[in-house]
GUPA-733822 format. One record per residue (C-alpha): residue number from 1; z, y, x. Coordinates in steps of 0.25 Angstrom, whole numbers, padded with zeros to 4 digits. Layout:
residues N
+------+-------+-------+-------+
! fiba !    pz !    py !    px !
+------+-------+-------+-------+
!  NUM !     Z !     Y !     X !
...
+------+-------+-------+-------+
***
This chain:
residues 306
+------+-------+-------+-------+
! fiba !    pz !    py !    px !
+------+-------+-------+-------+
!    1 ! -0070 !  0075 ! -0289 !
!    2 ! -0079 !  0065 ! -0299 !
!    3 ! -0090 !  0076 ! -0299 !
!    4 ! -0095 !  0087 ! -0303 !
!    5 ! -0103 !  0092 ! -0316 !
!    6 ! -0110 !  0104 ! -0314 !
!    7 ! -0114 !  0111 ! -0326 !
!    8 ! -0110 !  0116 ! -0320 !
!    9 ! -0097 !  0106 ! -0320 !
!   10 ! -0087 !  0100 ! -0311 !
!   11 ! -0077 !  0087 ! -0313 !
!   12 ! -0068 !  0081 ! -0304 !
!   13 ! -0062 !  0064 ! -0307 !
!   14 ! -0057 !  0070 ! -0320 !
!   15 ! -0060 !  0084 ! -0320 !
!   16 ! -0073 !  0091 ! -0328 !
!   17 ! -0075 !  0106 ! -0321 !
!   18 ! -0085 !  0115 ! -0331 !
!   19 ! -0093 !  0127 ! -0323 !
!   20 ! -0104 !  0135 ! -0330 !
!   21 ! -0111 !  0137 ! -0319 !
!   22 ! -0113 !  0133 ! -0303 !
!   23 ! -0107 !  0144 ! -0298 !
!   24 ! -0092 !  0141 ! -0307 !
!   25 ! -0093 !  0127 ! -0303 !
!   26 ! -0095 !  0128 ! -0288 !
!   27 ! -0083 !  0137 ! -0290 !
!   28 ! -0074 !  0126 ! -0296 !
!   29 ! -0080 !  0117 ! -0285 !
!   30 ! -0074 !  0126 ! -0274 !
!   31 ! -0060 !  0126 ! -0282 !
!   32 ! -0060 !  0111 ! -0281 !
!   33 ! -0063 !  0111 ! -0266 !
!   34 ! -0052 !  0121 ! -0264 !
!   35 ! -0042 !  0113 ! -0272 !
!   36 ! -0046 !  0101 ! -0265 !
!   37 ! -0047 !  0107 ! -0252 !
!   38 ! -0032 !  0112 ! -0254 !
!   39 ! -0028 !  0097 ! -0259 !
!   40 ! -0032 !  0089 ! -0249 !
!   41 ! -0043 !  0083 ! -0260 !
!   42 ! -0059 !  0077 ! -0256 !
!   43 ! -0070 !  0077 ! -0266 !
!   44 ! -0080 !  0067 ! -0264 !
!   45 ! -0093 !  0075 ! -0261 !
!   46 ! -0107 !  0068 ! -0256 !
!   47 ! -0122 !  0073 ! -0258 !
!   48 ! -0125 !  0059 ! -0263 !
!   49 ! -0121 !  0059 ! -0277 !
!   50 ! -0115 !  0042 ! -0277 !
!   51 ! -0107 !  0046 ! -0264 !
!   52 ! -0099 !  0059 ! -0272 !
!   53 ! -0089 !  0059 ! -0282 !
!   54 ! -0092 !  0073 ! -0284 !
!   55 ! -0105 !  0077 ! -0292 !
!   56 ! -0113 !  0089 ! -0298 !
!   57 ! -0119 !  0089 ! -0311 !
!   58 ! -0128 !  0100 ! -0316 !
!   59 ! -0128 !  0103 ! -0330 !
!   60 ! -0136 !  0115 ! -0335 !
!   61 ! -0147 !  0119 ! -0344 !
!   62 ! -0152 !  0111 ! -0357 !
!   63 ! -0148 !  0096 ! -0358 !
!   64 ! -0156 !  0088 ! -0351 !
!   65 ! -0164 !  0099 ! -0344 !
!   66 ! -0166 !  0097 ! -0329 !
!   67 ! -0161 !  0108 ! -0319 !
!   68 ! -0161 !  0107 ! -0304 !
!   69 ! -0147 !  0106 ! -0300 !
!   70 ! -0142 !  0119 ! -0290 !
!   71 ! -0137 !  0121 ! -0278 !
!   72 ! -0126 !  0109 ! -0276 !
!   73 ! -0111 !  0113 ! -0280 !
!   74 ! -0102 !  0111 ! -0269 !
!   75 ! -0088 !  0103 ! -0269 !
!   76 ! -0082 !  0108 ! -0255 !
!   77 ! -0094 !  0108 ! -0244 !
!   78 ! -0098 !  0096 ! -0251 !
!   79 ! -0110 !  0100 ! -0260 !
!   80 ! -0111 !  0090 ! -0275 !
!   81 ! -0122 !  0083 ! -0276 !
!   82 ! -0130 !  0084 ! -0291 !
!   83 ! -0130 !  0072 ! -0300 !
!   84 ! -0136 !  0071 ! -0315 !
!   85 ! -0124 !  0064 ! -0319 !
!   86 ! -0109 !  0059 ! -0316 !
!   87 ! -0098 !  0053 ! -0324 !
!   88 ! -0085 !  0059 ! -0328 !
!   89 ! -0074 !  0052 ! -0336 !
!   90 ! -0083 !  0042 ! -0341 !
!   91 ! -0094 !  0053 ! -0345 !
!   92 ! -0108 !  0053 ! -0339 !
!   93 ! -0111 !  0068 ! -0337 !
!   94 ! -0127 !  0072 ! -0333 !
!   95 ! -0133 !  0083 ! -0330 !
!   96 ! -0142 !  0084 ! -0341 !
!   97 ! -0128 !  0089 ! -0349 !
!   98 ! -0128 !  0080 ! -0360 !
!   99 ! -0122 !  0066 ! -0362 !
!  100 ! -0135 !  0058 ! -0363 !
!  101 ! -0133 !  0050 ! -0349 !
!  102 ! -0117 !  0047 ! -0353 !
!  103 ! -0123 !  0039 ! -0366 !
!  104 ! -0134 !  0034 ! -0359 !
!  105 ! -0123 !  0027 ! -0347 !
!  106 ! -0114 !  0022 ! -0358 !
!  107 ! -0126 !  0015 ! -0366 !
!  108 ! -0128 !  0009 ! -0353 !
!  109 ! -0115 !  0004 ! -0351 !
!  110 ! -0114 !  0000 ! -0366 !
!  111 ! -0127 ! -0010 ! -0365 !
!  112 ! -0120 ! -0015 ! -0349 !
!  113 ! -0107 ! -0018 ! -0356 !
!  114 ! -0109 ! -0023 ! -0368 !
!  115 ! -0121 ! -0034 ! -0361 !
!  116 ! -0106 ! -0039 ! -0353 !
!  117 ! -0100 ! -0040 ! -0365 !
!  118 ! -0109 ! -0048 ! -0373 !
!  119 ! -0112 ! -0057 ! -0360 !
!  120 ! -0096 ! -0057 ! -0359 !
!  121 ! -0093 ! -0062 ! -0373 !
!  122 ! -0107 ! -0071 ! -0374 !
!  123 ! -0099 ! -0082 ! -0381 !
!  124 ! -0093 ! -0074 ! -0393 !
!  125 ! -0097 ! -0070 ! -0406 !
!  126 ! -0107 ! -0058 ! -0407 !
!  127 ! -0096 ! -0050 ! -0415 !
!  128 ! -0085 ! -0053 ! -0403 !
!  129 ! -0097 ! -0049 ! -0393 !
!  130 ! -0099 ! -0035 ! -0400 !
!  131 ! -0085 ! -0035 ! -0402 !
!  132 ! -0080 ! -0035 ! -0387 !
!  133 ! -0093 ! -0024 ! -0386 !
!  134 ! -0086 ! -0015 ! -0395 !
!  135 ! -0074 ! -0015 ! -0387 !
!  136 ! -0078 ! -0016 ! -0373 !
!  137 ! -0092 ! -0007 ! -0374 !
!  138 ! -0090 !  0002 ! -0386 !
!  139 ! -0080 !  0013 ! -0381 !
!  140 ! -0091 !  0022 ! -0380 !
!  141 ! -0084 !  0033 ! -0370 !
!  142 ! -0091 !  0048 ! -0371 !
!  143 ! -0100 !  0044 ! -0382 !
!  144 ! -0091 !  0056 ! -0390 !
!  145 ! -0099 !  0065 ! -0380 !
!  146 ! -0113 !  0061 ! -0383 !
!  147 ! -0125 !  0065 ! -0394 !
!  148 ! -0121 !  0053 ! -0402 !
!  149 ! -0137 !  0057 ! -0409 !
!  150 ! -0143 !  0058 ! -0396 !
!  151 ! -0154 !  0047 ! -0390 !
!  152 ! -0144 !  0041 ! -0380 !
!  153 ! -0133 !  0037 ! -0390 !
!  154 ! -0144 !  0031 ! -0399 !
!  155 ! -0146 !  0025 ! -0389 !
!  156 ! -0131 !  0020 ! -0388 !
!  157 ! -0132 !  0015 ! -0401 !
!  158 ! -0145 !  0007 ! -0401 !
!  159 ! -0137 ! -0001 ! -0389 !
!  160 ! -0126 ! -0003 ! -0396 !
!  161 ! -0135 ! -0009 ! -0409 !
!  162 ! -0142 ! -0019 ! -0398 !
!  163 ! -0129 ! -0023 ! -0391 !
!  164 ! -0124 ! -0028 ! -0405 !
!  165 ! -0138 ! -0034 ! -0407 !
!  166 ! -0137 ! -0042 ! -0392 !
!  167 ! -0125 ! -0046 ! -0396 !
!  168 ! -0128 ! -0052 ! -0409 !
!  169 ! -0141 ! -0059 ! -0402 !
!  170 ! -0151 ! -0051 ! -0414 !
!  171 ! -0163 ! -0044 ! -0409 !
!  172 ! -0163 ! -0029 ! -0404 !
!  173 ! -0171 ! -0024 ! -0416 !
!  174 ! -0161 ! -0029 ! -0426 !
!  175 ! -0161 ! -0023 ! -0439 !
!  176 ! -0150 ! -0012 ! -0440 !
!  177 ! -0144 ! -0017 ! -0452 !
!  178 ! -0142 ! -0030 ! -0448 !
!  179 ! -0135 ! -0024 ! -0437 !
!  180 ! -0124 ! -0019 ! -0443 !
!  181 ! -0122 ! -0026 ! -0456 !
!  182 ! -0123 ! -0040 ! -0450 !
!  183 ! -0122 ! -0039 ! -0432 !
!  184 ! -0112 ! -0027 ! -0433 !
!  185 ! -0105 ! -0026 ! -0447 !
!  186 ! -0092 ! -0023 ! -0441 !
!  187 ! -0097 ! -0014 ! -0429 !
!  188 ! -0098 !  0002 ! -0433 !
!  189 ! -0111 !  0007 ! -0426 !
!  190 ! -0110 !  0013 ! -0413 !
!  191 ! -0117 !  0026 ! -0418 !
!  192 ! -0107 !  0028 ! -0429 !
!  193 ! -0095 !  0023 ! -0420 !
!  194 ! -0101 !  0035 ! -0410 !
!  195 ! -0100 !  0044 ! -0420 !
!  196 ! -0085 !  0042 ! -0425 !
!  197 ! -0080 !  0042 ! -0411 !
!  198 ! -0087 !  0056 ! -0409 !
!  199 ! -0082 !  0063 ! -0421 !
!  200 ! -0069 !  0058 ! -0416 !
!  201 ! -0067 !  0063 ! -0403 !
!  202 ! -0074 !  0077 ! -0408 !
!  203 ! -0061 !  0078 ! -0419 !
!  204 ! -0052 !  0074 ! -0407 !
!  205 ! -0059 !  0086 ! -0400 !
!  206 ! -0057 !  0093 ! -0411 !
!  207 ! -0042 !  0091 ! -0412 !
!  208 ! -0040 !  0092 ! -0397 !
!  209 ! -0027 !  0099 ! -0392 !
!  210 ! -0036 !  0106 ! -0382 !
!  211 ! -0041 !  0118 ! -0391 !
!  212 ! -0052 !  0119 ! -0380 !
!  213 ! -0059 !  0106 ! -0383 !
!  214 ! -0059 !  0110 ! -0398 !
!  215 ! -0065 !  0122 ! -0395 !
!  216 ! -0076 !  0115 ! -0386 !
!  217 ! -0078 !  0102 ! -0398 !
!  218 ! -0078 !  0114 ! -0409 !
!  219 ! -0091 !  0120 ! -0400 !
!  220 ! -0097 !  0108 ! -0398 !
!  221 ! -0096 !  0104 ! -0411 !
!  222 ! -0103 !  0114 ! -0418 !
!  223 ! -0114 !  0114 ! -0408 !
!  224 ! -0124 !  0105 ! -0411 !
!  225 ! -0130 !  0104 ! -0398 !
!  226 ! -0119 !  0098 ! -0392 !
!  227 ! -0115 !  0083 ! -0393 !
!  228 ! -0104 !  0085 ! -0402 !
!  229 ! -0111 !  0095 ! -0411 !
!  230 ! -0124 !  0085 ! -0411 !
!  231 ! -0115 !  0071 ! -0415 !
!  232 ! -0107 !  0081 ! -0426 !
!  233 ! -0120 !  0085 ! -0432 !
!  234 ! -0125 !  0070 ! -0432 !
!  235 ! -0112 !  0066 ! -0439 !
!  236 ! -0114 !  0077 ! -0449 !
!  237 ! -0127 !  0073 ! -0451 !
!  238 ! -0127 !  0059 ! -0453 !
!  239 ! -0113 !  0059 ! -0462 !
!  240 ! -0112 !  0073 ! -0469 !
!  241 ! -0100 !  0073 ! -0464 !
!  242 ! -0093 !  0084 ! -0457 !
!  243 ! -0089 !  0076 ! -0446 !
!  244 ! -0077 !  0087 ! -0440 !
!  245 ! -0069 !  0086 ! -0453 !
!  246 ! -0073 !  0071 ! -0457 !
!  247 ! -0065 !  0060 ! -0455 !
!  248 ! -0068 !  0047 ! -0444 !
!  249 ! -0068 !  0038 ! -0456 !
!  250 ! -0078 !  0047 ! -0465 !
!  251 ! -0087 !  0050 ! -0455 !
!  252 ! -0086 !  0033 ! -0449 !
!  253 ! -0091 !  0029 ! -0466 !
!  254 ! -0101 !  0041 ! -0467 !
!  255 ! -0107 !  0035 ! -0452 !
!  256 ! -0107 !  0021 ! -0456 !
!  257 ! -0114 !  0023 ! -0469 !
!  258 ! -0126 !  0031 ! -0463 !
!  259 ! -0126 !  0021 ! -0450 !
!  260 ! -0127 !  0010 ! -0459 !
!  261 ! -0142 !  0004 ! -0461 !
!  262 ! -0143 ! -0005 ! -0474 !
!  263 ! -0150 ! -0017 ! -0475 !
!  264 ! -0164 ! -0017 ! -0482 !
!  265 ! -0165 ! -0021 ! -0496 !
!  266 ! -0175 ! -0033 ! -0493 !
!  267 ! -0167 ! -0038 ! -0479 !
!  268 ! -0153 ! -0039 ! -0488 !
!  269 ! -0153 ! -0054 ! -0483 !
!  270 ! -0155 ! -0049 ! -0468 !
!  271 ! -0140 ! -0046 ! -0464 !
!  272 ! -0132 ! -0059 ! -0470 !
!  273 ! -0144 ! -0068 ! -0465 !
!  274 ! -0144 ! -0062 ! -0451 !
!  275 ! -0128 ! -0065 ! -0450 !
!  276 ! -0130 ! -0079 ! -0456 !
!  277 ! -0140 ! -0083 ! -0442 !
!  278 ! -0132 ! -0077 ! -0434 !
!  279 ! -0121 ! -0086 ! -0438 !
!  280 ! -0131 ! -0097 ! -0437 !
!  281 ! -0135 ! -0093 ! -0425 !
!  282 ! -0121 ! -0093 ! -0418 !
!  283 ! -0120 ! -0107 ! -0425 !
!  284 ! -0131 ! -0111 ! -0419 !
!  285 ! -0126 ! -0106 ! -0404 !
!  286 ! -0113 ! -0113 ! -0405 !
!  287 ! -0118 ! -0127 ! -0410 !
!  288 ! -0129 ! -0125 ! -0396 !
!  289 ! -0141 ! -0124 ! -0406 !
!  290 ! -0151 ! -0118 ! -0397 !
!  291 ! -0162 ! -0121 ! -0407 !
!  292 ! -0154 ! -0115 ! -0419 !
!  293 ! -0152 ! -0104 ! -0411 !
!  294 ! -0166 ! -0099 ! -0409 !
!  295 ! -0170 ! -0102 ! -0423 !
!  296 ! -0160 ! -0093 ! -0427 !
!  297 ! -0160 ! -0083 ! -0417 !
!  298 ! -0177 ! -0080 ! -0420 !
!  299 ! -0173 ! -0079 ! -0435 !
!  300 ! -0161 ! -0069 ! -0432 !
!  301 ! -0172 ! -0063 ! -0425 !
!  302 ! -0181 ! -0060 ! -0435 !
!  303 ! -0171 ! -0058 ! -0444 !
!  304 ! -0165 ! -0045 ! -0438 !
!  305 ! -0179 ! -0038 ! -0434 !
!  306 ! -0191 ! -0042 ! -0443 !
+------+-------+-------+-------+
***
């Protein structure tokens, strides 16, 4: 047994177990030990939480809301010891019953990885370098799962938006526009990439063969205080678009037009001038002109921010 969510909620390796109370999930407990007990099968128990596979997590109340945990489940004679979180199938599950800490974890291991990649790949072009960040950093597993509005995925997308910049060599604070019409005109933002990928997999739950997880995806759906309800309503919102009858490719044009930040009348020049340095920059690197280089690197600078 992986662990145990208590929320009461038990999994094994592959196995989530649902309990509304402590009572029904000290009762399933008891029925895994029997059935263990009978085949010659050990769980892996210990009071220190690093030392055990198996885990309880306490979930109940309002989101985020702090409740002392209760008297500890029990796995056999071994007694679980209480975490805040654990991982299962790839998905940080926490105590405070929301997805907040998974999307803060892969943030983390977006910003990790995608510093390898463009250590890895230091001698190619900037475009091959976000390239090879796409394809190896990018995939994004769980994100379906959280509030794609909330403060930690804006938080997602910001480091996105600098990773390209890193990778281009421009400064943090450069202007969004020049992002993506001259750094990024062939990447669809992350935000509305998010976005596509969750309407998706809500139609695939939609159109499941299970007519239980229709039931469930209908429900959360229409209720707005769930994840799914809440990322339904922002695309809604932001497109007027009915997003459980319109098409991917509708929704993808009506995303991009309203993600899209135009270039101010007076910087028109801003765009075409910044792609022209930064090929004279990269000129300037490959002919070993160190001098050049700074001289075009303070004016990229300016260029982008001021």
């Amino acid at each position: 047994m992986a662990g145990v969510w208590c929320g009461v909620v038990g999994y094994a390796d592959d196995l989530i177990l649902l309990a509304p109370s402590r009572h029904a999930a000290q009762k399933m407990l008891i029925e895994c030990s029997d059935f263990a007990q009978q085949n010659n099968i050990m769980f892996s128990t210990d009071p220190d939480p690093s030392k055990s596979k198996s885990k309880a997590l306490y979930v109940v109340g309002p989101r985020g809301s702090k409740i002392p945990n209760p008297t500890p489940l029990k796995l056999g004679d071994m007694e679980l010891p209480w975490v805040e979180r654990c991982e299962h199938l790839g998905h940080t599950l926490h105590s405070d019953g929301s997805m907040r800490q998974d999307c803060l974890e892969k943030r983390a291991q977006f910003i990790q990885s995608s510093v390898k990649i463009r250590e890895t790949f230091s001698f190619a072009y900037p475009e091959q370098q976000l390239n090879a960040i796409e394809k190896y950093c990018c995939s994004w597993y769980g994100s379906n799962l959280w509030d794609l509005n909330g403060d930690e995925a804006k938080m997602v997308y910001a480091s996105w938006r600098t990773n390209c910049k890193l990778t281009w060599e421009v400064p943090r604070g450069t202007r969004t526009y020049l992002l993506q019409q001259t750094l990024t005109p062939e990447l669809i933002p992350l935000r509305v990439r998010m976005l596509l990928k969750f309407q998706g997999f809500f139609k695939s739950l939609l159109n499941s063969p299970s007519q239980e997880v229709q039931l469930v995806a209908r429900l959360a759906g229409r209720d707005i205080r769930s994840n799914a309800g809440s990322n339904l309503a922002l695309l809604r919102s932001e497109t007027g678009l009915d997003p459980w009858e319109v098409s991917n490719s509708q929704l993808k044009a009506a995303l991009l037009r309203e993600s899209r930040v135009e270039t101010p009348p007076m910087d028109f020049w801003r765009p075409s001038y910044l792609a022209k340095l930064l090929k004279q920059r990269m000129e300037a690197y490959y002919k070993a002109d160190e001098g050049e280089c700074l001289e075009v690197q303070k004016i990229i600078d300016s260029l982008c921010i001021n």
